[in-house]
DRENMI-56457 format. One record per residue (C-alpha): residue in one letter; x negated, y negated, z negated. Coordinates in steps of 0.5 Angstrom, whole numbers, plus 2048, in hexadecimal, padded with zeros to 3 digits. Example, Ala and Ser with C-alpha at 12.3 -4.5 7.8 and 13.67 -1.06 7.14 Angstrom:
BEGIN
A7E78097F0;S7E58027F2;
***
This chain:
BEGIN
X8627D785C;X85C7DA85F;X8587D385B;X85B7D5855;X85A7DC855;X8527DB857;X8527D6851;X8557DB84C;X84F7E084D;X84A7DA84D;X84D7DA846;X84E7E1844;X8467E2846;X8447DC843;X8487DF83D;X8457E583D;X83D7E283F;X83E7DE838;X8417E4834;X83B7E8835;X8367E2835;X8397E282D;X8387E982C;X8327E982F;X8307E382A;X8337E7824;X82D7EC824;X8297EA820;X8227EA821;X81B7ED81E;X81C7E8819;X8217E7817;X8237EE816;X81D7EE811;X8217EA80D;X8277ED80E;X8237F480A;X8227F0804;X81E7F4800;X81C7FA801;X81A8027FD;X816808800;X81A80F7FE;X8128117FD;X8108187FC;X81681B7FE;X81781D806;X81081C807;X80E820802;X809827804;X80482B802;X7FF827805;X7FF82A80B;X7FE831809;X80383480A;X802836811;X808832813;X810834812;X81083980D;X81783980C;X81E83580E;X820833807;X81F82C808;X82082B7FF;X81982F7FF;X81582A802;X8198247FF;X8178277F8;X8108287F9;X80E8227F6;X8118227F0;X81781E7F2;X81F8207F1;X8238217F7;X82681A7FA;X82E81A7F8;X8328157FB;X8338127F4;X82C8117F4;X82B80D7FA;X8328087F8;X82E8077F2;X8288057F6;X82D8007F9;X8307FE7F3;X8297FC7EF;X8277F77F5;X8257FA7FB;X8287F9802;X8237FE805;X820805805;X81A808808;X81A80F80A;X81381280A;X81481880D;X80F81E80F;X812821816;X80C825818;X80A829813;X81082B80F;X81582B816;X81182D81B;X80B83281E;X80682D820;X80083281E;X803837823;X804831828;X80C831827;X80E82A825;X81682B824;X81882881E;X81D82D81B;X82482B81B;X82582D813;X820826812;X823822817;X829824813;X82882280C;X82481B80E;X829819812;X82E81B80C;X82A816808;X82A81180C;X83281180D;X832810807;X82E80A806;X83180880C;X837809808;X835804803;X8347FF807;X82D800808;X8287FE80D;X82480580E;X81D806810;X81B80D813;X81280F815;X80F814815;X80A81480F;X80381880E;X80681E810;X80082380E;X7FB81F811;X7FD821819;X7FB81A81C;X7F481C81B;X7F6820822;X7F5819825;X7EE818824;X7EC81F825;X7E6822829;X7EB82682D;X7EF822833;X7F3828834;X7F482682C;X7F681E82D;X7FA820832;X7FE82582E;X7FE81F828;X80181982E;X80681E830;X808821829;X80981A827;X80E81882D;X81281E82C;X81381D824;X815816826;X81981882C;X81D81E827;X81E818822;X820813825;X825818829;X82881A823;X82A813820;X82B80F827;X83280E825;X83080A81E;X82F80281F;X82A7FD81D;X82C7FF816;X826805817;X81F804819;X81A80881B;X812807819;X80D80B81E;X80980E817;X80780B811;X7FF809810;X7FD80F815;X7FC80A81B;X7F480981C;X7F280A815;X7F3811815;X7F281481D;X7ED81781B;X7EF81A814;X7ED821813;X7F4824813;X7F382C810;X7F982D813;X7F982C81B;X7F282A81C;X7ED82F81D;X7E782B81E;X7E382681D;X7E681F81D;X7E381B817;X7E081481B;X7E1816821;X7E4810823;X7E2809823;X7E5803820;X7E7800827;X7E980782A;X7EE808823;X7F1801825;X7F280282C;X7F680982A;X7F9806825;X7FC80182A;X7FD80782F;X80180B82A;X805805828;X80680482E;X80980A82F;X80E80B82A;X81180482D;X812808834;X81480F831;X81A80B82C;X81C805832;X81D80C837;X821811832;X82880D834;X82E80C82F;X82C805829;X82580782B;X824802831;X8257FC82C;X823800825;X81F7FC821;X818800821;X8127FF81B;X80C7FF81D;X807801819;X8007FD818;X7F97FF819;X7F9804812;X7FE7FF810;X7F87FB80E;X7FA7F380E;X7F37F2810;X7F27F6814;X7F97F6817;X7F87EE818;X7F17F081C;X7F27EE823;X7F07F4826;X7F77F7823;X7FD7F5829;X8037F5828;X8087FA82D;X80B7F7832;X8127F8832;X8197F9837;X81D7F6833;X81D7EE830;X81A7ED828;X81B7F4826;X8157F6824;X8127F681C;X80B7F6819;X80B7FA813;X8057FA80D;X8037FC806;X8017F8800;X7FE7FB7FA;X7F87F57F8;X7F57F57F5;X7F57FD7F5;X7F27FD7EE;X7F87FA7EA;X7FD7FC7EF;X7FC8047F0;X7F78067EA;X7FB80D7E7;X7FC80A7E0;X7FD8037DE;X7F88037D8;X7F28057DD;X7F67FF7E2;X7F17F97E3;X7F57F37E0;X7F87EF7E5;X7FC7E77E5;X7F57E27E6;X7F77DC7EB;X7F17E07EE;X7F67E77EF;X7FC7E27F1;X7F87DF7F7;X7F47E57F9;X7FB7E87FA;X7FE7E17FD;X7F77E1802;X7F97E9805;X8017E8805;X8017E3809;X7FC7E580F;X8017E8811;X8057E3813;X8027E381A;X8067E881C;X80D7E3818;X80A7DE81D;X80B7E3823;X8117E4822;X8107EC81E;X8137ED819;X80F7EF812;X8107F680E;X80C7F6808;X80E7FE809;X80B800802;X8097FB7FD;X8097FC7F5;X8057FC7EE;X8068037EE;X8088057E6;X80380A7E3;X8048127E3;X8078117DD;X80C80D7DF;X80A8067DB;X80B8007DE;X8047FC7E0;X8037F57DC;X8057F07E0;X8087F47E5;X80F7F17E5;X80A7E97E6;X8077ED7EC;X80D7F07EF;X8127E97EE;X80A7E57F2;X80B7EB7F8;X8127EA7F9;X8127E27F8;X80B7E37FF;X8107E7803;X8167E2801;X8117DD803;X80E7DF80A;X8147E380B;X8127EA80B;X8167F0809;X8147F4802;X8147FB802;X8127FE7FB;X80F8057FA;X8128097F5;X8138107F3;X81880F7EE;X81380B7EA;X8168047EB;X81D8087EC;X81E80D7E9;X8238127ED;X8248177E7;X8268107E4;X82980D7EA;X8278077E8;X8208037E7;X81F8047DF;X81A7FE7DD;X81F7F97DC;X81A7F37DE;X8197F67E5;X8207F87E5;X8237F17E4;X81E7EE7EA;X8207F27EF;X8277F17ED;X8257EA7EF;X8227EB7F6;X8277EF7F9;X8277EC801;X8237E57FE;X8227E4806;X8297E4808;X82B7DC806;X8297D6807;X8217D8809;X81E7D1808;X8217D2801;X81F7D7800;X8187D7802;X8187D07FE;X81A7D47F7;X8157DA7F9;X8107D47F9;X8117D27F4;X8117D87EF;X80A7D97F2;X8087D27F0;X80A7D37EA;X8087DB7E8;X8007D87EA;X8017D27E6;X8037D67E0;X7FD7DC7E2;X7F57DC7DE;X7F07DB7E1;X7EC7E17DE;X7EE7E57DA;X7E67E77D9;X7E27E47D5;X7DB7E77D6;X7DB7E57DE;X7D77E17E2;X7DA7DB7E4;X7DA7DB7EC;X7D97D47F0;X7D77D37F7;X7D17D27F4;X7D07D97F1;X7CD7E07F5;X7CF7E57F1;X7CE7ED7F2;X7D27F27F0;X7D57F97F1;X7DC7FA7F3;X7DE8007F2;X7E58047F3;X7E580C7F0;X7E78117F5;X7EE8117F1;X7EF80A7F1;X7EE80A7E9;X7E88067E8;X7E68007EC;X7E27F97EA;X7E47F37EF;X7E47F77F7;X7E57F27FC;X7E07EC7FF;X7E37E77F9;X7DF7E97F3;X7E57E97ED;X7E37EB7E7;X7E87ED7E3;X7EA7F27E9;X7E77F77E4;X7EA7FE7E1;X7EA7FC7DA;X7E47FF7D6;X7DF7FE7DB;X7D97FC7DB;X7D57F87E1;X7CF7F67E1;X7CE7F07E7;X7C87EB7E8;X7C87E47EA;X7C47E47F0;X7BF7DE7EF;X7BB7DF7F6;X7B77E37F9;X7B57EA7F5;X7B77F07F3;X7BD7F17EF;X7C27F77EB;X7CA7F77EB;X7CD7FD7E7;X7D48007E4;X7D58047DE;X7DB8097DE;X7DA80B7D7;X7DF8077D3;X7E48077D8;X7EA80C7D6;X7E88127DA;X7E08117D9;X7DE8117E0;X7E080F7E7;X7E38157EB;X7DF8147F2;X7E080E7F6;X7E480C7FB;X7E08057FC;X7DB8027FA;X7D67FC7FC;X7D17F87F9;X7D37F17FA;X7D17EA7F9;X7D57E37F9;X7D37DE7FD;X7CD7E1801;X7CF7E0807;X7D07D9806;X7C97D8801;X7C57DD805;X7C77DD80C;X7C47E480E;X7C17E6809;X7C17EE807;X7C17F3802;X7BD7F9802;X7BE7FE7FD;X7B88027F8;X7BD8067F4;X7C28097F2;X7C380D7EB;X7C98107EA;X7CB8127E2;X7C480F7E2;X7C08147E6;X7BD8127EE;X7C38137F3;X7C08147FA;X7C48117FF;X7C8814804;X7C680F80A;X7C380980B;X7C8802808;X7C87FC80C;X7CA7F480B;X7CF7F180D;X7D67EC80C;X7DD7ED80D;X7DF7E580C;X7D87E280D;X7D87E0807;X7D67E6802;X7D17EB803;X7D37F2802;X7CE7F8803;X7D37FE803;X7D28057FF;X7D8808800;X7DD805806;X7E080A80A;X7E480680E;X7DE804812;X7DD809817;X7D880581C;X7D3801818;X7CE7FF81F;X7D57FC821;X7D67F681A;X7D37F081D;X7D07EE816;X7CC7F4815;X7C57F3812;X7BF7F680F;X7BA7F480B;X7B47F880F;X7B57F9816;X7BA7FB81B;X7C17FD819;X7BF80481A;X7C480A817;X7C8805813;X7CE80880F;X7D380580B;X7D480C807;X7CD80D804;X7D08107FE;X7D28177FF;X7D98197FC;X7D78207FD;X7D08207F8;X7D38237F1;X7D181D7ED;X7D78187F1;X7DB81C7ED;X7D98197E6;X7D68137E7;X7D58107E0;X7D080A7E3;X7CE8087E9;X7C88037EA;X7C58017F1;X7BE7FC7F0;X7BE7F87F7;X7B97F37FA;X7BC7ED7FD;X7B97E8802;X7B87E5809;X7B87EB80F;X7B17EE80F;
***
């Protein structure tokens, strides 16, 4: 008897080891949960939504005020039903806690249980639905610059401010499973530490921090939001936590300096990044002033930055595109080829198994509408609802060949006027993005000449050796007329690295609408890919040139160099009609 009572608990233990062992196997992982999100829409410009941080914190416990600011309707259950029912299997919540319901600028970060309230009511309803939720916390009025401030009593304030949002949040929702997943920040995460928040920094913080420094607190605070969630009890031991990439830039995600939190819990951590590339074509504000897009070339520069991130595939994190999106023009008309571009981005992720989030602020759907109005758009994300959740070889293998086909089909050009490029040529030209993102000519270390706001007029020159060169771009014929500041500019010239390895350039003149400029610094040589020669004019993501590696003059030592040699402050930036820079080119001196 005594044998076969101990063998019966042998059994009953061995039962139970092997059913939890299967419940252990039925969850998924980081992967496998970004298939089960299919694809996924941004509730854009409605809980994030504040008065660029001047309102001096919460003015008022009506959380619809806020909600409404920027000129989105309030979200109804009917809305987002209507969100699952046009294809999308996710939601992103972008909210800003911090300066619509807290006082932060008087150092009280208690989110007020009126904002609590209504975000949690949004996201039972999309749970509701079936939906897979991701809430963040999104600009918010610019706080993070605390976190790059001069004051330590400051960044300590940043750091505990941080933990108490995220130990608010995650108490409040620790009864939801891993249908809800919380993403630290939105592109907040070392690219803009040292942003100058009017709200809650009182002083100075612009380039405070170096880039080394940015990456080493970005990883700290990653790292925190982890350990602050993993602590908070209930579902959130084992949530799945979304953490945001350096900016959410891929590049600079994919730098090594970027480390991944580490985490208590098994394959549960996913790494969000944005996509809007080209910036030109996806986020100009009116589609008549877009640069065209669909050349075999836009196909495969897309194709090359996607698939960087499948590093992070291959670690076993799961990939978010948190915002991606041919974002329609303020009037609301579709860009050409916009539905090519989406059908190419959703068959990528499709392909290297990432999960696609698209930015929309009732552009794509229109809430009033409670349905995507464009019928070529509405019938593609008809068709790509959970795309991920079958066979996933057949899947990647029908995305594959989708891809194949949309760039069989693509030109070459659509220029006729452009300077054929070889490995043989070494081009100069100007790249240039407005200050609004409006006007821009071929931005990036791959010269594509037909990344060019129509009726622009560029002026580039065939670099044949040694001497003195002029590039040039003419803003007149474009629909404004002339470029509203810069966001970034560059004189770049292909192949210089690789036919004239170490060679500089040296500037001798500026004209802007065709009168002297007079530089605000001294502009250096350099390359980002060792094979195009680049000379920054404006570039504000370089902090630290004396750090970049590659960095040459032409004359002498690399004294007082700056990436940022146009002053976006000088009245001129605001209309620049031409630009013209004159530039000697050859070995170091």
């Amino acid at each position: 008897m005594k044998k076969l009572m101990l063998a019966l608990v042998c059994l009953t233990v061995l039962s139970l080891a092997c059913t939890a062992l299967a419940e252990d196997a039925a969850e998924p992982t980081a992967l496998e949960i970004t298939r089960l999100m299919g694809n996924g829409v941004n509730l854009g410009n409605t809980f994030e939504a504040c008065n660029n941080g001047k309102l001096g914190g919460c003015t008022t416990e009506d959380a619809t005020f806020y909600e409404t600011m920027w000129g989105q309707p309030v979200t109804t259950r009917e809305m987002i039903h209507g969100m699952k029912e046009a294809g999308f299997d996710s939601i992103r919540i972008p909210v800003a806690w911090m300066t619509n319901a807290t006082h932060l600028n008087t150092g009280d970060y208690t989110i007020g249980a009126f904002y609590l309230d209504r975000v949690e009511e949004v996201v039972s309803w999309a749970l509701d639905e079936g939906m897979y939720v991701v809430l963040n916390d999104h600009w918010d009025g610019g706080w993070y610059g605390m976190f790059g401030s001069e004051s330590k009593e400051t960044r300590n304030l940043a750091m505990e401010a941080y933990k108490g949002m995220w130990s608010q949040i995650a108490e409040r929702f620790a009864k939801y499973d891993a249908h809800l997943i919380f993403e630290g920040a939105n592109e907040e995460i070392g690219a803009r530490f040292d942003e100058d928040s009017p709200l809650y920094c009182q002083d100075s913080v612009v380039s405070y921090l170096n880039d080394n420094q940015r990456y080493e607190l970005a990883n700290q605070v990653n790292q925190a939001f982890v350990d602050t969630i993993r602590a908070a009890g209930g579902h959130n031991a084992e949530r799945f936590l979304l953490i945001p990439g350096y900016g959410t830039n891929i590049a600079q995600t994919c730098d090594p300096r970027f480390k991944m939190p580490t985490d208590t819990a098994k394959d549960k951590l996913l790494i969000s990044v944005h996509c809007y590339s080209p910036t030109s074509y996806c986020l100009s504000s009116s589609a008549s002033a877009a640069s065209p897009w669909g050349t075999s070339g836009d196909y495969e520069s897309l194709e090359k930055e996607m698939k960087m991130m499948t590093k992070f595939v291959a670690q076993g994190y799961g990939v978010i595109i948190g915002e991606y999106g041919a974002l329609p023009g303020a009037d609301g008309i579709m860009k050409d080829n916009a539905v090519a571009y989406h059908r190419y981005f959703l068959d990528l992720c499709d392909y290297y198994d990432y999960c696609p989030v698209l930015w929309d602020c009732s552009g794509f759907y229109i809430r009033k509408s409670l349905a995507i109005t464009n019928p070529d758009m509405a019938a593609l994300y008809d068709t790509r609802r959970q795309a991920n959740e079958g066979d996933l070889e057949a899947v990647k293998a029908a995305a594959k060949a989708s891809m194949e086909t949309d760039v069989a089909a693509a030109p070459t050009t659509f220029r006729t006027d452009a300077v054929a490029v070889t490995d043989d040529t070494c081009l100069a030209w100007i790249m240039w993005n407005a200050g609004d993102y409006s006007i821009t000519y071929s931005v990036g270390d791959t010269y594509n000449a037909d990344s060019i706001t129509p009726g622009l007029v560029t002026k580039d020159a065939l670099i044949e050796g040694e001497g003195t060169y002029t590039v040039g771009l003419d803003f007149t014929g474009t629909a404004a007329g002339f470029s509203n500041n810069v966001a970034f500019s560059a004189v770049g010239i292909t192949n210089g690295e690789l036919l004239h390895p170490g060679w500089a350039m040296h500037i001798t003149e500026v004209k802007i609408n065709g009168e002297p400029y007079k530089l605000s610094g001294r502009p250096y040589t350099t390359s980002d890919d060792g094979k195009c020669t680049r000379m920054n004019l404006f570039n504000e993501w370089v902090t630290d040139p004396m750090s970049v590696a590659s960095a040459r003059v032409l004359y002498g030592p690399n004294i007082g160099i700056s990436a940022q040699v146009l002053n976006r402050n000088d009245a001129v930036m605001s209309h620049v009609e031409t630009i013209e820079v004159t530039f000697v080119y050859g070995p170091k001196k």
